[in-house]
Structure formats: structure tokens, C-alpha cells
ZALO-975710 format. One record per residue (C-alpha): residue in three letters; x, y, z. Coordinates in pm, 1 decimal. Layout:
% ZALO-975710
+------+----------+----------+----------+
| resn |        x |        y |        z |
+------+----------+----------+----------+
|  ALA |        X |        Y |        Z |
...
+------+----------+----------+----------+
***
This chain:
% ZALO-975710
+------+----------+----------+----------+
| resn |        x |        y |        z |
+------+----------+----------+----------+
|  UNK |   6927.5 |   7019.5 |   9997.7 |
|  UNK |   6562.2 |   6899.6 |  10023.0 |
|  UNK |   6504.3 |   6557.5 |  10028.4 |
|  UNK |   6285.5 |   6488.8 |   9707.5 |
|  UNK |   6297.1 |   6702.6 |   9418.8 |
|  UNK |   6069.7 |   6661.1 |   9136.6 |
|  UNK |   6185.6 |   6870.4 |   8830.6 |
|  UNK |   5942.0 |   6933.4 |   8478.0 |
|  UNK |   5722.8 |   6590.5 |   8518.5 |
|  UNK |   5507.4 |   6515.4 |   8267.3 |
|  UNK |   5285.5 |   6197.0 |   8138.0 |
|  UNK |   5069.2 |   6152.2 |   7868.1 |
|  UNK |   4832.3 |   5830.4 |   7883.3 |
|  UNK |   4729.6 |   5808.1 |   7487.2 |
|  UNK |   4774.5 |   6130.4 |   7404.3 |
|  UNK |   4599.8 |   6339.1 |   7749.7 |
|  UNK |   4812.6 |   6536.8 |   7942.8 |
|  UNK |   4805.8 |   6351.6 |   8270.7 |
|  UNK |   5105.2 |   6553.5 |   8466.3 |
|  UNK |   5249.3 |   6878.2 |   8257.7 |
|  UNK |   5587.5 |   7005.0 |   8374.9 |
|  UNK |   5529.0 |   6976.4 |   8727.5 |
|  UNK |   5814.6 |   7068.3 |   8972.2 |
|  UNK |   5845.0 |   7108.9 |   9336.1 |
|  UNK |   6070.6 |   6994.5 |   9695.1 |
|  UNK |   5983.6 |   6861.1 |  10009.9 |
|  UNK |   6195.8 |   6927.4 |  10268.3 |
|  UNK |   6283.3 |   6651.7 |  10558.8 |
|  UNK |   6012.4 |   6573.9 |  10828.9 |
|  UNK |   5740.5 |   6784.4 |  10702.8 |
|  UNK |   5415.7 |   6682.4 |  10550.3 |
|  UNK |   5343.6 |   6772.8 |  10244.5 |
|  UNK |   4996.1 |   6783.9 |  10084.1 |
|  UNK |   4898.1 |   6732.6 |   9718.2 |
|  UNK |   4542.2 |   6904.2 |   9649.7 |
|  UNK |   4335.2 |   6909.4 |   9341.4 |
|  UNK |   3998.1 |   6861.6 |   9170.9 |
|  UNK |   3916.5 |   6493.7 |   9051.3 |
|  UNK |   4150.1 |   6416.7 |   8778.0 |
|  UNK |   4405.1 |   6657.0 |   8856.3 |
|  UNK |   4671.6 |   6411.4 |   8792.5 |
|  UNK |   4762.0 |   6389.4 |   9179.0 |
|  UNK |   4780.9 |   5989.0 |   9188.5 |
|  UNK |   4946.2 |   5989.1 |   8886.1 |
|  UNK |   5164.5 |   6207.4 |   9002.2 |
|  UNK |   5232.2 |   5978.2 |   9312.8 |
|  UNK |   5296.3 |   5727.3 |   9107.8 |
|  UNK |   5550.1 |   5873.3 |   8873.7 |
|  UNK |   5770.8 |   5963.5 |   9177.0 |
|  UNK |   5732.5 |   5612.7 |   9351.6 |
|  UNK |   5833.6 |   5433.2 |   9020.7 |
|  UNK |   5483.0 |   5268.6 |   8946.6 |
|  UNK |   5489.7 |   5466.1 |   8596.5 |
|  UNK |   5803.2 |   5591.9 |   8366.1 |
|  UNK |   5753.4 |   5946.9 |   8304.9 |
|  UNK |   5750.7 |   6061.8 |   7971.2 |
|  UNK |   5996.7 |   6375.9 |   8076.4 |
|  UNK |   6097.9 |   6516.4 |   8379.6 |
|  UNK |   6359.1 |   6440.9 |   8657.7 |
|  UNK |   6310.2 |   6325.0 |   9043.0 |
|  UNK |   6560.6 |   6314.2 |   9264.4 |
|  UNK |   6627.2 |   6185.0 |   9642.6 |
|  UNK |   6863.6 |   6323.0 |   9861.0 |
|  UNK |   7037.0 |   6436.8 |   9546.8 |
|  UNK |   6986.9 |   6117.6 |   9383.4 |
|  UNK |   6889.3 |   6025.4 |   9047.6 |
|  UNK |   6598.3 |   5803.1 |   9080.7 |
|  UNK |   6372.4 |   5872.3 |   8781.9 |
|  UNK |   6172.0 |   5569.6 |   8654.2 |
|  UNK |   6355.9 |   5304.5 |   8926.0 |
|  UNK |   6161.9 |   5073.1 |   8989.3 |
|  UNK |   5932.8 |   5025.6 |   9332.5 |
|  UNK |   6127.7 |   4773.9 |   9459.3 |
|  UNK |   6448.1 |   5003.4 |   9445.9 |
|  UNK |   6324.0 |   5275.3 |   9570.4 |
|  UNK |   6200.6 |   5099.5 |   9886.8 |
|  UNK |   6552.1 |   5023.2 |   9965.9 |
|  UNK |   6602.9 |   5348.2 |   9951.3 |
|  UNK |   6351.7 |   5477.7 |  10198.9 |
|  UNK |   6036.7 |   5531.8 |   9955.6 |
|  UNK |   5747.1 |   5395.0 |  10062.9 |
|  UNK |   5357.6 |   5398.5 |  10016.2 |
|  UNK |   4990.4 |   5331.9 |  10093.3 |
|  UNK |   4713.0 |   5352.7 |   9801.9 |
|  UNK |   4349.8 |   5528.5 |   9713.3 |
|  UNK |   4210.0 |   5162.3 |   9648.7 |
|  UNK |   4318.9 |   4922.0 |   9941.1 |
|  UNK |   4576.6 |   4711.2 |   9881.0 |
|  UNK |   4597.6 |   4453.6 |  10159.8 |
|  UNK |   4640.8 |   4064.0 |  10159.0 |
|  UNK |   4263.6 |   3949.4 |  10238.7 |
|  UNK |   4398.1 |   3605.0 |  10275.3 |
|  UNK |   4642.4 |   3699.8 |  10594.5 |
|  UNK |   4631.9 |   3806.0 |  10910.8 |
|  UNK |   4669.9 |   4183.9 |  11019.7 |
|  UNK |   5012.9 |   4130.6 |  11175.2 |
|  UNK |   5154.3 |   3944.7 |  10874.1 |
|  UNK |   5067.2 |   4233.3 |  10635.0 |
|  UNK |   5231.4 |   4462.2 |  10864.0 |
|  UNK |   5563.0 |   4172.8 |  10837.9 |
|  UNK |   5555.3 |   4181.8 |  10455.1 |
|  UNK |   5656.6 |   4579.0 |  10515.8 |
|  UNK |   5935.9 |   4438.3 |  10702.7 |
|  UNK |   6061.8 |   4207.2 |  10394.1 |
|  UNK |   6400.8 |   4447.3 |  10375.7 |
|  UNK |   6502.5 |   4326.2 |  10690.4 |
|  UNK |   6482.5 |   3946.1 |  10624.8 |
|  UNK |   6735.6 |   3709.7 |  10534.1 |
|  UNK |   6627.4 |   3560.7 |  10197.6 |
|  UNK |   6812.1 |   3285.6 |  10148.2 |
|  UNK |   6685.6 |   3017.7 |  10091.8 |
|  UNK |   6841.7 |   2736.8 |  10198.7 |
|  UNK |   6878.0 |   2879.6 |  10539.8 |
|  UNK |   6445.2 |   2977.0 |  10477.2 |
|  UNK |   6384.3 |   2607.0 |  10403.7 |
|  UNK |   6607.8 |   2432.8 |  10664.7 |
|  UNK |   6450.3 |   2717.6 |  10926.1 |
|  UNK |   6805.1 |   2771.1 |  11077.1 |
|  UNK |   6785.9 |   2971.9 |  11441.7 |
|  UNK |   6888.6 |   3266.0 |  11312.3 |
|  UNK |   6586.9 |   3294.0 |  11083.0 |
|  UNK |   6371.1 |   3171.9 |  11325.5 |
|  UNK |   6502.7 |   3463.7 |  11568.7 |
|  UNK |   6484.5 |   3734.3 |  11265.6 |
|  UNK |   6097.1 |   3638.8 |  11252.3 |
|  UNK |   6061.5 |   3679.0 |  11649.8 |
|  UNK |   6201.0 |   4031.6 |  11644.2 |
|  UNK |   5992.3 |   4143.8 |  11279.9 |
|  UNK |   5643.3 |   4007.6 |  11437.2 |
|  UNK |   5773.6 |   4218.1 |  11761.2 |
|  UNK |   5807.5 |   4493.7 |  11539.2 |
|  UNK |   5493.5 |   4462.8 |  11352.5 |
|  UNK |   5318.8 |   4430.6 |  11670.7 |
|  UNK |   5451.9 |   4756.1 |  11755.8 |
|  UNK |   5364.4 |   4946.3 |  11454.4 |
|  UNK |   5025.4 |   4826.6 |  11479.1 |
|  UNK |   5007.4 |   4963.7 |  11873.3 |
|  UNK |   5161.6 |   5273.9 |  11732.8 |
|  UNK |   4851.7 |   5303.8 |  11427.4 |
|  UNK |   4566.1 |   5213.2 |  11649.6 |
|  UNK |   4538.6 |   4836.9 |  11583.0 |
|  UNK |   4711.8 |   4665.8 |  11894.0 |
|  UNK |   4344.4 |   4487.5 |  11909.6 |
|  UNK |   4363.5 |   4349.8 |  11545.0 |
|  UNK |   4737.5 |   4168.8 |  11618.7 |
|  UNK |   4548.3 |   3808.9 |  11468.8 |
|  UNK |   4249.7 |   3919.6 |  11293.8 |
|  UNK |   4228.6 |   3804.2 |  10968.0 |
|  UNK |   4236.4 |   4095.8 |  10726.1 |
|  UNK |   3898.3 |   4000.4 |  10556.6 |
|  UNK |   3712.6 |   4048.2 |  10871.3 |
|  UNK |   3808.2 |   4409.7 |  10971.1 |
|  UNK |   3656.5 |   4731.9 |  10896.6 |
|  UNK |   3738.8 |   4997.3 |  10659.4 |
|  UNK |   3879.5 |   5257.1 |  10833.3 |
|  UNK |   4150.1 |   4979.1 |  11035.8 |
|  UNK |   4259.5 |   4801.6 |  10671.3 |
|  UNK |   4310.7 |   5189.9 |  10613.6 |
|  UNK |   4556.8 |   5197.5 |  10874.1 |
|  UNK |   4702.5 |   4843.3 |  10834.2 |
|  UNK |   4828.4 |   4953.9 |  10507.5 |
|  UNK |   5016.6 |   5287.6 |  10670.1 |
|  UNK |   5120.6 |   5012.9 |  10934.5 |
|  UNK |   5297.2 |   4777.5 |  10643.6 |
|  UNK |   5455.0 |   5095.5 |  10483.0 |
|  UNK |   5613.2 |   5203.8 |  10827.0 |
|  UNK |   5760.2 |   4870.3 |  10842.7 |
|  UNK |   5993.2 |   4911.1 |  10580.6 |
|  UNK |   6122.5 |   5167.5 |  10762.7 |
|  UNK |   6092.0 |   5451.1 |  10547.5 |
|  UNK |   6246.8 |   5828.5 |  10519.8 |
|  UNK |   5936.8 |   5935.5 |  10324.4 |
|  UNK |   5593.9 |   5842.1 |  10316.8 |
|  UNK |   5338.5 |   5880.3 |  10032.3 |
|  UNK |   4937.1 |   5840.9 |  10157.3 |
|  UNK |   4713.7 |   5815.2 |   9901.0 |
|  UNK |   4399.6 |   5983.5 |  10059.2 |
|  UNK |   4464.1 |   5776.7 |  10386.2 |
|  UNK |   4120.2 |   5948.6 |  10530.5 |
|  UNK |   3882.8 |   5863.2 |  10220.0 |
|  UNK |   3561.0 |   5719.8 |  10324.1 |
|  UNK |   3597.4 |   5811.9 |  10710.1 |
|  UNK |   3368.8 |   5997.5 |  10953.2 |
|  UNK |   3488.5 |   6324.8 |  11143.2 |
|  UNK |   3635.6 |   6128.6 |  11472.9 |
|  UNK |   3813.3 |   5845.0 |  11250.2 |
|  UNK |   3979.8 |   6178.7 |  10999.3 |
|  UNK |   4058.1 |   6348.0 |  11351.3 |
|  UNK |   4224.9 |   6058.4 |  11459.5 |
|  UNK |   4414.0 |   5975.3 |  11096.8 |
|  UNK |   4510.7 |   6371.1 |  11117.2 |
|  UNK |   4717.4 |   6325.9 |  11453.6 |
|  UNK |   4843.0 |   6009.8 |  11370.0 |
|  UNK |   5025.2 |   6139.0 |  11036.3 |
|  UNK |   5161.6 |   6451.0 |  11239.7 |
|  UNK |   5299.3 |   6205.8 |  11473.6 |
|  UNK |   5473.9 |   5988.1 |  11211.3 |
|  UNK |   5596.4 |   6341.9 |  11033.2 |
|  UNK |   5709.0 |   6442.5 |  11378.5 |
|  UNK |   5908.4 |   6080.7 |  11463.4 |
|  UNK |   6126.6 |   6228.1 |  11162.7 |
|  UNK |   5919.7 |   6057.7 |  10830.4 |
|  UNK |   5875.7 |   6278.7 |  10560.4 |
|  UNK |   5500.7 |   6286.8 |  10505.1 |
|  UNK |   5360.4 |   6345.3 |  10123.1 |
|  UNK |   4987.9 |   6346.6 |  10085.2 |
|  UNK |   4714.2 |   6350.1 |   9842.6 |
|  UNK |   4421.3 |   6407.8 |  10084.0 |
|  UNK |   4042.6 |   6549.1 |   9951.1 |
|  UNK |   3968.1 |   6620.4 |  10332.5 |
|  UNK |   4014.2 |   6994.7 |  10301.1 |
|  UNK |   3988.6 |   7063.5 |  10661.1 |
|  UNK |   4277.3 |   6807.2 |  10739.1 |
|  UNK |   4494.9 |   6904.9 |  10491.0 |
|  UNK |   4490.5 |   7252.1 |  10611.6 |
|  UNK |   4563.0 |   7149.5 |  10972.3 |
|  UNK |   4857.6 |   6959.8 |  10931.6 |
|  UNK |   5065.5 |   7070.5 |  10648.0 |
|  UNK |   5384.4 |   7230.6 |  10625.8 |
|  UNK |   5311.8 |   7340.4 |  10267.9 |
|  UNK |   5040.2 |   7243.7 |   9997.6 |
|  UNK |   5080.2 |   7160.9 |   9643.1 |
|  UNK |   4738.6 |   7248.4 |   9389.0 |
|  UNK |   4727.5 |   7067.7 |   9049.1 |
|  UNK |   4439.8 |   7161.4 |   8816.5 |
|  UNK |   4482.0 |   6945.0 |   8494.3 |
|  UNK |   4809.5 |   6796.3 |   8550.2 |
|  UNK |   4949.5 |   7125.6 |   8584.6 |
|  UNK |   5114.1 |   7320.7 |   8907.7 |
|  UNK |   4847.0 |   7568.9 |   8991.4 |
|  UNK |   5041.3 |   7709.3 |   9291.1 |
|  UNK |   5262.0 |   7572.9 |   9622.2 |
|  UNK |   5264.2 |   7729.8 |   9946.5 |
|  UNK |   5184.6 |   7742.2 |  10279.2 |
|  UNK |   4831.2 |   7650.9 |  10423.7 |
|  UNK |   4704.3 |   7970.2 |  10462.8 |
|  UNK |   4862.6 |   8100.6 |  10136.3 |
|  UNK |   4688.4 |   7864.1 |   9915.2 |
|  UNK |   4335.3 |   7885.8 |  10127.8 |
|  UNK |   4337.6 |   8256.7 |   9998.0 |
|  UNK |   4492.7 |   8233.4 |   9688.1 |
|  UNK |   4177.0 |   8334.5 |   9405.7 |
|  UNK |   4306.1 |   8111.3 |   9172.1 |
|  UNK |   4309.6 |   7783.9 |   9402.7 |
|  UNK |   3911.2 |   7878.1 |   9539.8 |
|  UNK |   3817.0 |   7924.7 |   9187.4 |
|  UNK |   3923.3 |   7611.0 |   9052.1 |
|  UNK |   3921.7 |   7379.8 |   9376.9 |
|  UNK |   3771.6 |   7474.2 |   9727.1 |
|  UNK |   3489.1 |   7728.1 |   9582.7 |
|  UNK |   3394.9 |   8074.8 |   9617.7 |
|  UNK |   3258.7 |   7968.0 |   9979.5 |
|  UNK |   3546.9 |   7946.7 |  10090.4 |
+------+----------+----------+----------+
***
């Protein structure tokens, strides 16, 4: 059984066709790319499945389950989680305490024991800023530990935010162009770092424009051309495929 399966999707934002009928799997640990021309419908897509929109039709399903339209919150507690085309960090914190929101699963919430900062809260902290201090070795940012979030460049708020997703401790992973903006040493580095996390046993699924990346590390691509499924298949199956270079990568190619 694959671990996400998203059956006939479709949304319609005042009447347009965002997503029509789209179905595919992803199988555990593999990274998964979603490819398409500008207004494909490949965010929107993402964020159908991650429960930031209520599809208008359509079915998705993780490891078996029924999760259609649950909300984000949910479906973090059951493994989902995300980073975003537009940056979505705390500007107001440090690095290492948006990495610790990730980790809010893990914390005790109540709050009487919050307020009264009993030693077992105060212990739960120690361990989640250990934790977040790993996961920022593990992304790159082991210098950035106490930076304050306003301060740091593009490319490492880029990783903070994969940093704060991996926190929650996730079984799949959606990036949201995680190499947008970069040079060609900062998308090399980006490239190994989400085969590593695929190959620590995260299900990777990416929308990525970087054709060149997306061709060296996934398992199997995904092309939308006006919300629709143009075709799915392996790298070098959809890099030949006519209809994919005529609507997407060009005759060049």
C-alpha cells in the first residue's frame, strides 16, 4: 500500500479549474517531484493534500487513511508536514525557537504545569532545544543556533523552515520549491540535503522549478499543465516524453 494516495482532485477558485481530476501515489521514502509551467495548479495542489484548502471533489488518503479536507493541525499529528513558496518564518524569534515551534507535538500543554514551570516542563524544553539544535546541525545552520531570524539570509530562512518541519517529526515531507531564488552551489547543496532526509526514511514530495535538481534526485515525477495530470513517471521517462517538452521544459531539451 503506498503511503499517500490522491484519487480524482479537483478545485475550482470562482469558477477556474485550479486542479482537474488529478490522481497519483507516493510510495514510502522516495522523493517525489511535482513539475509544471506557472499556474499549473502544483501549490494548489500541495495545499489540497496538506488540508490548507477543501477540495471541491476528490479523495486523499494516508497509509490507507481517510484524510480528505482535515485540517493542518490534524494531519501534523499524523506525520504531514510542510515548508512554503513564500517564507513563512517568525521574524520576531530566534532561529532555534522556530525550529522548537516544529517540535510543539512533543510538548506538554498544560497549562497550569506551563505557568507554574514544573521540572518536568522545564526538562521537556532542555531536550526540544537539544533537538532543534540538532536539526539545525543536520540542515546546515549549526552557526545560526541564536541568530535572530530577521538578520539571516535567504537561502538559511530557506532551510530554517525545512528545519521546523523536521521537528515535528514527520513521515512525509512537502517542499514548496525549497531551492527558489538560490545560486548553483546553494541548489547543489539543498539537492543532497533532501536525498539525505528521503534516505533517513522521510517521504519527500516536491514542487521544485529547478529542472536540473528535480531530475537528479527523484524517484518519480509528476507534470501538471492546467490543473490537469499531464503524465507520471520516472526521471528519464518524463525528460523524453514529447508531450512534457512541449508544454514544460522546451523543444531544447
Amino acid at each position: 500500500m503506498a503511503l499517500l494516495e490522491v484519487s480524482d482532485l479537483s478545485m475550482t477558485f470562482g469558477g477556474v479549474l485550479a486542479v482537474q481530476n488529478v490522481s497519483f501515489s507516493v510510495e514510502a521514502g522516495v522523493v517525489y517531484s511535482v513539475i509544471g509551467p506557472n499556474g499549473a495548479g502544483k501549490t494548489t495542489l500541495f495545499n489540497l493534500i496538506t488540508g490548507i484548502y477543501r477540495p471541491k471533489s476528490g479523495e486523499v488518503r494516508l497509509d490507507g487513511e481517510m484524510v480528505t479536507g482535515r485540517p493542518p493541525h490534524e494531519l501534523a499529528r499524523k506525520g504531514v508536514a510542510r515548508t512554503f513558496q513564500n517564507l513563512q518564518v517568525c521574524m520576531n524569534m530566534t532561529a532555534i525557537e522556530n525550529v522548537m515551534l516544529g517540535g510543539h507535538l512533543s510538548v506538554d500543554r498544560n497549562l497550569i504545569k506551563g505557568m507554574l514551570r514544573f521540572p518536568s516542563v522545564r526538562h521537556a524544553d532542555a531536550v526540544l532545544r537539544a533537538k532543534s539544535a540538532e536539526l539545525m546541525a543536520y540542515v546546515g545552520l549549526g552557526a545560526y543556533l541564536d541568530a535572530d531570524a530577521s538578520v539571516m539570509p535567504y537561502g538559511a530562512l530557506k532551510r530554517l523552515e525545512i528545519a521546523r518541519a523536521l521537528a515535528a517529526r514527520p513521515r512525509i515531507l512537502f517542499l514548496d520549491e525549497p531551492a527558489a531564488g538560490f545560486n548553483p552551489m546553494e541548489t547543489t547543496e539543498i539537492d543532497g540535503l533532501v536525498r539525505k532526509i528521503a534516505d533517513s526514511g522521510i517521504t519527500v514530495v516536491l514542487v521544485e522549478h529547478d529542472m536540473k535538481m528535480v531530475m537528479n534526485i527523484s524517484d518519480r515525477i509528476l507534470v501538471l499543465n492546467y490543473g490537469k495530470k499531464l503524465t507520471e513517471g520516472a526521471a528519464r521517462e518524463v525528460r523524453r516524453d514529447p508531450a512534457v517538452i512541449a508544454a514544460y521544459l522546451g523543444k531544447a531539451a
